[in-house]
C-alpha positions in Angstrom: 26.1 -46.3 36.8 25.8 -44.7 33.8 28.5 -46.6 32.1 27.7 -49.9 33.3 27.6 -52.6 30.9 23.8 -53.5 31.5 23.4 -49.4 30.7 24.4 -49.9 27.4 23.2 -53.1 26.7 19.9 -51.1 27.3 20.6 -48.1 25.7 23.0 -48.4 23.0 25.6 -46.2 22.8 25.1 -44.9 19.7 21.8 -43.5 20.9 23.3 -40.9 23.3 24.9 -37.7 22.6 28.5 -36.5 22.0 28.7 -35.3 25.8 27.4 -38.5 27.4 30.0 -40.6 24.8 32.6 -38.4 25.4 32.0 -38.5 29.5 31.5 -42.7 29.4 34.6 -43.0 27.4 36.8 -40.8 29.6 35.5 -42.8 32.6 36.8 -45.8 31.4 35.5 -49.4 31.2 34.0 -51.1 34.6 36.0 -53.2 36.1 34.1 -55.4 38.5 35.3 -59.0 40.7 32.5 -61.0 39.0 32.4 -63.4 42.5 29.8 -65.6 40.3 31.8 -65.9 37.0 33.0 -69.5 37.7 33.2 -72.7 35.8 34.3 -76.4 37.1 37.1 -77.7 35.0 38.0 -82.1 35.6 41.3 -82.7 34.8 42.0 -86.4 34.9 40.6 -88.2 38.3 40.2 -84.3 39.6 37.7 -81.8 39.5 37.9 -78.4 40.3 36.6 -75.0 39.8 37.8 -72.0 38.3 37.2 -68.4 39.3 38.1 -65.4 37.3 40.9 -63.5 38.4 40.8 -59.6 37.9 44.6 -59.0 36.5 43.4 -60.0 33.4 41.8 -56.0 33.0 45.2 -55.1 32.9 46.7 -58.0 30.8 43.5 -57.4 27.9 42.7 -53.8 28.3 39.5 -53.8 26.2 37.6 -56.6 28.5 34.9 -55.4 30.9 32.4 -56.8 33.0 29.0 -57.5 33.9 28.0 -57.5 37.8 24.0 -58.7 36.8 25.1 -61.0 34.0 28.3 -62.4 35.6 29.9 -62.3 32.4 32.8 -60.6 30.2 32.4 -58.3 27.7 34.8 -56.3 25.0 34.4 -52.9 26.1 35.2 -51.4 22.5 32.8 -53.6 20.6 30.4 -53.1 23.0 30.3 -49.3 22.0 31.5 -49.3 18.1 30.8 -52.7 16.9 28.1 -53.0 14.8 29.2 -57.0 14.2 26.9 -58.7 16.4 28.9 -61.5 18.5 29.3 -62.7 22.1 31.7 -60.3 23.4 28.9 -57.2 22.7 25.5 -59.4 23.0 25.4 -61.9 25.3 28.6 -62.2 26.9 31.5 -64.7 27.8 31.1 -66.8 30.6 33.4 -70.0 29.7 36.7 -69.6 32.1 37.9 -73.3 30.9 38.4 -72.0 27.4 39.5 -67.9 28.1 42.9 -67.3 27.0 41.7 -68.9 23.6 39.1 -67.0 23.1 40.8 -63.7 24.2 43.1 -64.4 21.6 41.1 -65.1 18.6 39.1 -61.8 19.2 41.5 -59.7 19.9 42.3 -60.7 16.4 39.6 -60.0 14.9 38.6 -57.6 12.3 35.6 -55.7 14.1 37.4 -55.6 17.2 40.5 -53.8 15.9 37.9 -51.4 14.2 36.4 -50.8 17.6 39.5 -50.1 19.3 40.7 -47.7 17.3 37.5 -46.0 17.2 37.5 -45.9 20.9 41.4 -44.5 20.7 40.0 -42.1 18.2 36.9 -40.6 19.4 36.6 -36.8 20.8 40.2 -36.4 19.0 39.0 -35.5 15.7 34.8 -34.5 16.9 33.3 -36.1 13.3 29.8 -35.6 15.2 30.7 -31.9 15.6 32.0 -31.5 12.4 28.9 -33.1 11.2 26.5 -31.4 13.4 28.2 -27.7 12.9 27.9 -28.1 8.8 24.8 -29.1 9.2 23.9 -26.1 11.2 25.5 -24.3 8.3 23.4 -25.3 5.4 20.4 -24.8 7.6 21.2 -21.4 7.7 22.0 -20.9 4.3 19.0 -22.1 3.0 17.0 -20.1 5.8 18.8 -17.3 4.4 18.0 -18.1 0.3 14.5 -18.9 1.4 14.0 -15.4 2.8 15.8 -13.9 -0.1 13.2 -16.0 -2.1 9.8 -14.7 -0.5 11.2 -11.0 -0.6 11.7 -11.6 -4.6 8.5 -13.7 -4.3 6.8 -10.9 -3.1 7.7 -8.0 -5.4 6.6 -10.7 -8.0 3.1 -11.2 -6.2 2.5 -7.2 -5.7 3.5 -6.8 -9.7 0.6 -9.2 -10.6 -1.8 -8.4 -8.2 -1.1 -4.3 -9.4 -1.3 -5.0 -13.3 -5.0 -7.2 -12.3 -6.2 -3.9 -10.7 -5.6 -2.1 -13.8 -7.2 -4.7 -15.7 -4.0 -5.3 -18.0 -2.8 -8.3 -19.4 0.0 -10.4 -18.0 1.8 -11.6 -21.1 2.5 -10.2 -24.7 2.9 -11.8 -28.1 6.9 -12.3 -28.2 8.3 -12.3 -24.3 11.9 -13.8 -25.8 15.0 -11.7 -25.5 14.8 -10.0 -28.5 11.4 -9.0 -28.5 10.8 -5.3 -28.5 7.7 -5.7 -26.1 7.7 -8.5 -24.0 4.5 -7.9 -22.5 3.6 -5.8 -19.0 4.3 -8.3 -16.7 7.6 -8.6 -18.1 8.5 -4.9 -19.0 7.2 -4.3 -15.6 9.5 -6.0 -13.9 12.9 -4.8 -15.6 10.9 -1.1 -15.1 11.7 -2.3 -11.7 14.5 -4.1 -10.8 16.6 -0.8 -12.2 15.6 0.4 -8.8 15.5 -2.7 -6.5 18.7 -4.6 -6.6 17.0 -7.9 -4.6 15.2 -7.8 -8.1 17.8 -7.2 -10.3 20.2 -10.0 -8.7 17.4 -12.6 -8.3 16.8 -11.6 -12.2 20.3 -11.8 -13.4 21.4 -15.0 -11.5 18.7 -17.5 -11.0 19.0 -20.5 -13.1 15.3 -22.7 -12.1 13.0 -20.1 -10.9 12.8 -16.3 -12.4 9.3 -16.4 -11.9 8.8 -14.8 -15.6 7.8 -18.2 -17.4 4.0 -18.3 -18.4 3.5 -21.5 -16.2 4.9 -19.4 -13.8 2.9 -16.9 -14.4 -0.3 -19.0 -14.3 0.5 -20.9 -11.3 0.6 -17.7 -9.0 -2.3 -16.1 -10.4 -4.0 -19.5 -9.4 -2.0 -19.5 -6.2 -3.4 -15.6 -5.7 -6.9 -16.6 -6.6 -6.9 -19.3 -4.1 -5.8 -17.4 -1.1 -8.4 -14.6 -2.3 -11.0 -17.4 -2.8 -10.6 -18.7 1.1 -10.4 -15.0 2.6 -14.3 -14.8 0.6 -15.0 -18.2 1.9 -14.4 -16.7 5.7 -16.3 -13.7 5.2 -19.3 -15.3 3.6 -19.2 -18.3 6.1 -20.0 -15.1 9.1 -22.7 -14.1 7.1 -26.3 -14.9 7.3 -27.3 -13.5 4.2 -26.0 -14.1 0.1 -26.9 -12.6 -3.2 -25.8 -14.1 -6.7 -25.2 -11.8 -9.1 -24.6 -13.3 -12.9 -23.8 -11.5 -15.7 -22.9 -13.3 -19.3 -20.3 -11.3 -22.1 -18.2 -12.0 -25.3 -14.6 -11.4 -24.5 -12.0 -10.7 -27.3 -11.7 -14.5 -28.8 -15.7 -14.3 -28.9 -16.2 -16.6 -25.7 -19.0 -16.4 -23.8 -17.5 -15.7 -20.2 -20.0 -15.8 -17.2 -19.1 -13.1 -14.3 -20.1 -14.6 -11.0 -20.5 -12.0 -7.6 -21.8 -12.6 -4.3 -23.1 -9.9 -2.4 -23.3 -9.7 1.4 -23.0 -7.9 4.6 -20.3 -8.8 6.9 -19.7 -6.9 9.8 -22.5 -4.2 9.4 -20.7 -3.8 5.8 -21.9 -3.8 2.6 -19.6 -6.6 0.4 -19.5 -7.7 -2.9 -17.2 -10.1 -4.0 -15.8 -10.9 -7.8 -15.8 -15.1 -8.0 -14.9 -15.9 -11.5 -15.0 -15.7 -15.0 -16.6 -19.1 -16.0 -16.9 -20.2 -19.9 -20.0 -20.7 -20.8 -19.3 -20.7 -24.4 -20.8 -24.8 -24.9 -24.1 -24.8 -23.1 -25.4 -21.2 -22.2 -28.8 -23.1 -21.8 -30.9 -22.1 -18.3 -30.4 -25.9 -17.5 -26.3 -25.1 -18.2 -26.1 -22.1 -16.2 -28.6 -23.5 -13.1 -25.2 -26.4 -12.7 -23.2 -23.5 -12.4 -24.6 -21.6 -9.9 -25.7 -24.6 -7.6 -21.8 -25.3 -7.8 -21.2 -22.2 -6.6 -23.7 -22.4 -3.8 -21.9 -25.7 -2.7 -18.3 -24.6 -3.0 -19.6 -21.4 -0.6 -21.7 -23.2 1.2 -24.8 -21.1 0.7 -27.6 -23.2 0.7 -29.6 -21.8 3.8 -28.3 -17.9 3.2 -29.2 -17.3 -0.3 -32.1 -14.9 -0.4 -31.5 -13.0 -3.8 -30.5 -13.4 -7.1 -29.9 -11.2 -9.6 -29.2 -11.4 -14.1 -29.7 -9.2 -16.8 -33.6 -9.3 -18.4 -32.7 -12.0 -21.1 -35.1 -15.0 -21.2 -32.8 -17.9 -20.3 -32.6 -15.8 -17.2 -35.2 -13.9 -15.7 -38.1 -16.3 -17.3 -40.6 -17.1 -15.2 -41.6 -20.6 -16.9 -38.4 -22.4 -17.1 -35.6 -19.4 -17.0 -33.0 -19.5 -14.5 -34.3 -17.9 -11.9 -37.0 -19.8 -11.8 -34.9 -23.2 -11.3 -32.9 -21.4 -8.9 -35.9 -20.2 -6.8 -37.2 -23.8 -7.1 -34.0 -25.4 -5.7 -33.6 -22.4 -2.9 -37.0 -20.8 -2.1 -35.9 -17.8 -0.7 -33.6 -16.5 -3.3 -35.7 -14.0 -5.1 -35.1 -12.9 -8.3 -34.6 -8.9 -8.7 -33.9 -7.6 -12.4 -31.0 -5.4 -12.5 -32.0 -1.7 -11.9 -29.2 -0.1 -14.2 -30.6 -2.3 -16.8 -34.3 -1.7 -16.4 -33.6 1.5 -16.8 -32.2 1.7 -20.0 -34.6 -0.7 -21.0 -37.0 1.9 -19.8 -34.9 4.7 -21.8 -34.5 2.1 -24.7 -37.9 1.4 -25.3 -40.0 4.6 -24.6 -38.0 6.3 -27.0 -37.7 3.9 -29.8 -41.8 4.2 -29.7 -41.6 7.6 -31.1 -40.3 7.9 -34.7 -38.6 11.2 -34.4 -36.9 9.9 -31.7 -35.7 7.1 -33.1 -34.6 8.8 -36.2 -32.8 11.1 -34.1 -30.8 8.9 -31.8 -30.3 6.5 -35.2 -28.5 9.6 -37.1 -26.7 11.1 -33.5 -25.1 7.6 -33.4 -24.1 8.0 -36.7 -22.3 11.0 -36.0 -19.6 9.5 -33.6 -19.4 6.4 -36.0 -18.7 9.2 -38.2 -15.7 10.4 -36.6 -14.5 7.0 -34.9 -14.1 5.5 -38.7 -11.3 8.1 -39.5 -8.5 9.6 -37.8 -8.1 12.5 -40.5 -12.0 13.7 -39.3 -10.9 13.6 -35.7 -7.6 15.5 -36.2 -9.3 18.0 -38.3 -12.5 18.3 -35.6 -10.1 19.5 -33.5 -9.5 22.7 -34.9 -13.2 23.4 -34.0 -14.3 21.3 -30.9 -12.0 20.8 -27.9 -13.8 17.4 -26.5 -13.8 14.4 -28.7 -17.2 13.0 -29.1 -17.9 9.8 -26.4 -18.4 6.3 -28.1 -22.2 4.4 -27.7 -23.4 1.2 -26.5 -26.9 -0.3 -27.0 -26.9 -1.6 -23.4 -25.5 2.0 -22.1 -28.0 4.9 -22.2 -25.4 6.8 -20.0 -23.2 6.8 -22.7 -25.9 8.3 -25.2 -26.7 11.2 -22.6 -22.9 12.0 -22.9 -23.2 12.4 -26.6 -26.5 14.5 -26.7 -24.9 16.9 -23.8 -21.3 16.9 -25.7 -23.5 17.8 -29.4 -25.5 20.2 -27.4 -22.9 22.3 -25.6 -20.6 22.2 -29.1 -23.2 22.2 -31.9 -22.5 25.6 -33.2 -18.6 24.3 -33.7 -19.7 21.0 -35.0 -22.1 22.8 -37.8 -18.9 24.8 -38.9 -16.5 22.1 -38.7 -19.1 20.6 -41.3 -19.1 23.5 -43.4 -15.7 23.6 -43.7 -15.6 20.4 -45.0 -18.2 20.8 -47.5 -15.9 24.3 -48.4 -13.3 22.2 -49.2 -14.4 19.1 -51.1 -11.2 18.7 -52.6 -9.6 17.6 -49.5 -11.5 15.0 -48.5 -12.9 12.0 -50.1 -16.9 11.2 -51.5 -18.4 9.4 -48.9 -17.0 12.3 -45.7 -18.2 14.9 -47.8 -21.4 13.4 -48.3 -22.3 12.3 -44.9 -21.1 15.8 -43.9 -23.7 17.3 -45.5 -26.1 15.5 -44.3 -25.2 16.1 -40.9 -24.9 20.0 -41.3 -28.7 19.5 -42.3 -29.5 17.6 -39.3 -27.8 19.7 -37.2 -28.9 22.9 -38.0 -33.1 21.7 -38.1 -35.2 23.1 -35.6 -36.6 19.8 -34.1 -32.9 18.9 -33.9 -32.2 22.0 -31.5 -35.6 21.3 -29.7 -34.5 17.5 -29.3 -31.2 18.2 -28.2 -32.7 20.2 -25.4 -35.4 18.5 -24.6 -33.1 14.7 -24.0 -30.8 17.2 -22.0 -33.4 17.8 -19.8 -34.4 14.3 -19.4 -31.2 12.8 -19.4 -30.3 15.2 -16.5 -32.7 13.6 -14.5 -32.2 9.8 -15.5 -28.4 10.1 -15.2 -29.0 11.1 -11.3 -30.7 7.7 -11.1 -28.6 5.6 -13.3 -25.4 6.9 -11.0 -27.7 5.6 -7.8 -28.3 2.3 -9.2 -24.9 1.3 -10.2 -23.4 2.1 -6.4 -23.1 -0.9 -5.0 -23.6 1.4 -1.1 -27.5 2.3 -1.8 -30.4 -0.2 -0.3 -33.4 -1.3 -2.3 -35.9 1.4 -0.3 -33.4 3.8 -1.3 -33.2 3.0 -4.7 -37.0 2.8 -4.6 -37.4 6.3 -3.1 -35.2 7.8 -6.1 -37.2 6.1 -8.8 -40.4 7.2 -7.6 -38.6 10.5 -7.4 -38.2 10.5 -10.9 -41.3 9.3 -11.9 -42.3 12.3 -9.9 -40.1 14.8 -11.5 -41.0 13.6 -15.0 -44.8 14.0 -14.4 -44.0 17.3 -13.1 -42.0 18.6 -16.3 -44.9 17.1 -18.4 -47.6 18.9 -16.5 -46.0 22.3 -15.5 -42.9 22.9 -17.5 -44.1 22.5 -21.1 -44.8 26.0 -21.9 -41.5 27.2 -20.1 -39.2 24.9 -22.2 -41.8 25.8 -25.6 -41.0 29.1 -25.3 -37.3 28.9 -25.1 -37.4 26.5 -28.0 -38.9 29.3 -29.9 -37.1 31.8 -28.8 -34.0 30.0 -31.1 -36.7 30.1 -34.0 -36.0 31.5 -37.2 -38.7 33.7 -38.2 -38.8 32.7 -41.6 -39.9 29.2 -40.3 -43.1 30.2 -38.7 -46.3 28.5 -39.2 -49.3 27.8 -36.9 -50.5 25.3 -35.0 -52.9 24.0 -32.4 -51.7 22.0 -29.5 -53.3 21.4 -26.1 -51.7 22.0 -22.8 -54.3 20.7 -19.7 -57.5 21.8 -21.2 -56.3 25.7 -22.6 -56.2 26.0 -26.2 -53.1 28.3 -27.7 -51.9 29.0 -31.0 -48.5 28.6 -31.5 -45.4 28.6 -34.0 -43.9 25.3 -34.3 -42.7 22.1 -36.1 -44.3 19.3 -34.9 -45.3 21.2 -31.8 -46.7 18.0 -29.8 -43.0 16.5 -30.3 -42.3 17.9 -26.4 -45.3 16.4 -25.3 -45.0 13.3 -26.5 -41.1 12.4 -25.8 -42.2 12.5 -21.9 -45.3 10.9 -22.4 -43.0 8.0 -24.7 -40.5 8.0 -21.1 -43.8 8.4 -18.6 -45.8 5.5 -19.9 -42.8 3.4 -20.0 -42.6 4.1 -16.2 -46.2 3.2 -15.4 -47.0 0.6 -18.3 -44.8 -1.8 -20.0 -44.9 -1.1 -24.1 -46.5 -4.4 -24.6 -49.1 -4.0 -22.2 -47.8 -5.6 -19.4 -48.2 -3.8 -16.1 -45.1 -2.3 -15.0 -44.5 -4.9 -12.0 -42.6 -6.3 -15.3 -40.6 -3.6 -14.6 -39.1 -1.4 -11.4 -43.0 -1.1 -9.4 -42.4 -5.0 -9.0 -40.2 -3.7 -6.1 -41.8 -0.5 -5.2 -44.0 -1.7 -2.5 -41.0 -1.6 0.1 -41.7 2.2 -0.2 -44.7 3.2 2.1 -44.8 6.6 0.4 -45.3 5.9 -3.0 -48.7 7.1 -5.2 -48.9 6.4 -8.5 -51.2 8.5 -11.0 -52.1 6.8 -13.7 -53.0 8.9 -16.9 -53.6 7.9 -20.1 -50.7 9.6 -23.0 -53.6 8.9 -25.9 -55.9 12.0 -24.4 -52.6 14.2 -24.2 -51.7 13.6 -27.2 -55.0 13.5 -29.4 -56.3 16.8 -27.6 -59.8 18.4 -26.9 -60.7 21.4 -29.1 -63.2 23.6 -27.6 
């Protein structure tokens, strides 16, 4: 039986559920004859024994029996009491001294307790009470928790849109008052005026608006992390990693150190951001090697890096003891490769710096967006003349220069009279603007200004092609191989067949009251011509050429991109030497 006393003894009744309580109580206590439950009682010169006698379940309505034990037992305690005694552990067995004991438990404390538990259960269902509010709050806070990861996620897509547009999080003054309170901020109430889950969440929660700057920081991190593991996945399928390092000064003039890995997962082309690292306290090659074998750990790269790639400066590309040297050391296989886009404007950088009147011509063309950048006046004013403002320079961007010839080019007539005007009108404007402005005028309006201006148009037309190729991160290295042989090509083709075209345009813009003659030599013909410095064509691609076949310091130019040339099968190089070009043989 399920309600037998050696049932419960086993499993205690507090162990079951309402149903099987609620079904043992309602079947009542057992009520068995207990044939065994005997004791011998001597009373005087007599002995006798003494059985127990069933009435007494009627006379004490809380005693119950054992068959197995042959012994009595109080049926409430057995189920409520938590006060261990013999009537609800081991049982009663002693007939000679019943009625006494009957009476002194009924009497007690824990059983009245029990009884009226037992007279009380199922009436008022405290376990369904219980159970049901419990089932309540369960489902209110399923139902705040959902209400939280909908609000958590409007937070997480605001963050992860303002990183894509590469703005900052947090402003200067985010209290109440502020005017600005930063983007992250200002995004946000942008929002919630059209989402009310935002709007509520933002008006009435007390612990967690998610607008703190801890806040703030913690999902960032929590974002980076769950970006960091998807990398981890992809990289683990691959059989093949790149590093890519690159070293800058951000705003508070810390060195920060971009990390990318580049890889092909899935037949794709990938290249994943890492980090911004400070670098700031050791930007050594010893420094930087700890960083990228921690990276190669974390990533678990050791056997699949094959390439790495920096920028040309000495504490990375040296041979001796530059990073990638101590890189390739540690992992054989990870060959070094200079950055193309960087070559090339080395390439750009130094071929033309070689030639004074190109260097004093890029040196004064900078000059004239300084020029303009230094003073909002000039800029309103220059745009009364010229539609386009002119495009800002970096040393490290040649791209950007090309912008600024083409952009002086296509507007130099407007430019000349903007300069005019100010000269015109010295009274407007202060000493040093009408002073440079002059100066300007002049260099704008010389003849080997005009001839320059055309002649870098023409080359930056070609080298801009290139410089677009090499910064795609879709192109392969035979690929970019084929288009810089292409424009080695090209440029050796302008040099040797297009001089005398692009001469005679150029002097087609001369004044005649600037002629002169001179001799020059194109191939081995001898021609008299009108020019200034009419070998300046000649040597301009020549300065560009010899870059491309010979390093300025001598070095052969496996220094430079031909170190990687050899994947093409098709490539032919013609050496020539500038010096015979540019000295000339008179007949």
């Amino acid at each position: 039986m399920a309600n037998s006393v050696q049932d419960i003894l086993t499993i205690p009744f507090s162990n079951r559920s309402f149903e099987i309580k609620l079904k043992i109580i309602k079947d009542g206590k057992p009520c068995p004859s207990l044939p065994n439950l005997s004791s011998l009682h001597k009373e005087k010169t007599k002995v006798y024994t003494r059985h127990f006698c069933v009435s007494n379940y009627k006379k004490f309505e809380w005693i119950t029996g054992c068959e197995i034990r042959s012994k009595l037992f109080c049926w409430p305690c057995l189920l409520f009491s938590k006060d261990i005694n013999v009537w609800n552990k081991e049982g009663f067995a002693d007939l000679n001294h019943l009625t006494a004991a009957l009476k002194k438990h009924e009497g007690s404390q824990a059983h009245v307790q029990s009884f009226l538990s037992i007279q009380m259960f199922g009436k008022q269902r405290i376990d369904v009470l219980i159970d049901s509010q419990r089932k309540a709050e369960i489902s209110r806070h399923n139902e705040q928790v959902n209400k939280n990861r909908d609000v958590l996620k409007r937070i997480i897509n605001a963050i992860i849109y303002l990183g894509k547009q590469e703005l900052s999080l947090r402003g200067h003054d985010e209290s109440c008052n502020s005017v600005n309170k930063g983007n992250y901020i200002e995004y946000l109430n942008a929002l919630r005026e059209y989402d009310s889950v935002l709007d509520t969440h933002l008006n009435t929660a007390t612990t967690f608006r998610c607008t703190s700057p801890s806040i703030q920081n913690d999902i960032i991190e929590a974002i980076a992390h769950v970006i960091k593991v998807h990398i981890k996945n992809e990289v683990e399928s691959a059989s093949f990693v790149a590093i890519i390092l690159d070293e800058t000064s951000d705003i508070m003039t810390k060195s920060q150190l971009s990390t990318v890995l580049r890889f092909v997962c899935k037949g794709n082309v990938h290249e994943r951001f890492i980090s911004f690292t400070d670098v700031s306290a050791d930007k050594t090659s010893n420094g930087l090697f700890r960083h990228v074998v921690n990276i190669v750990e974390e990533f678990k790269i050791q056997d699949k890096l094959v390439g790495q790639t920096y920028d040309g400066a000495s504490v990375m590309s040296g041979h001796v003891n530059g990073l990638q040297s101590k890189v390739l050391n540690a992992y054989p296989f990870a060959l070094f490769t200079h950055c193309y886009a960087h070559v090339l404007n080395l390439v750009l950088q130094q071929g033309l710096s070689d030639i004074k009147e190109s260097k004093s011509f890029f040196q004064t063309l900078n000059g004239l967006s300084t020029y303009f950048s230094k003073s909002s006046k000039r800029v309103f004013a220059l745009q009364e003349f010229v539609t386009k403002r002119l495009p800002s320079v970096a040393p490290t961007r040649w791209n950007f220069t090309s912008r600024l010839s083409s952009t002086v080019q296509q507007y130099r007539s407007q430019f000349t009279d903007f300069f005019r005007h100010v000269i015109e009108n010295c009274e407007l404007w202060d000493t040093d603007t009408v002073i440079k402005a002059r100066g300007f005028l002049g260099f704008l309006e010389d003849f080997q200004t005009i001839k320059l201006l055309q002649i870098f148009s023409k080359l930056f037309g070609i080298t801009d092609v290139l410089y677009n190729i090499l910064q795609s991160k879709s192109t392969d290295v035979l690929y970019c191989c084929k288009k810089i042989n292409d424009v080695l090509q090209q440029l050796k083709y302008e040099r040797d067949n297009n001089f005398e075209m692009l001469w005679n345009n150029y002097l087609n813009e001369k004044n005649d009251d600037h002629d002169r003659t001179d001799r020059f030599i194109i191939g081995k013909r001898v021609r008299q011509r009108e020019a200034i410095s009419p070998k300046l064509l000649n040597v301009v691609f020549e300065g560009v050429f010899r870059n491309l076949e010979w390093d300025t310091a001598g070095v052969n130019i496996n220094s430079r991109f031909l170190s990687h040339l050899w994947f093409a099968d098709d490539i032919v190089l013609v050496a020539c030497n500038p010096a015979d070009l540019l000295n000339g043989l008179t007949q």
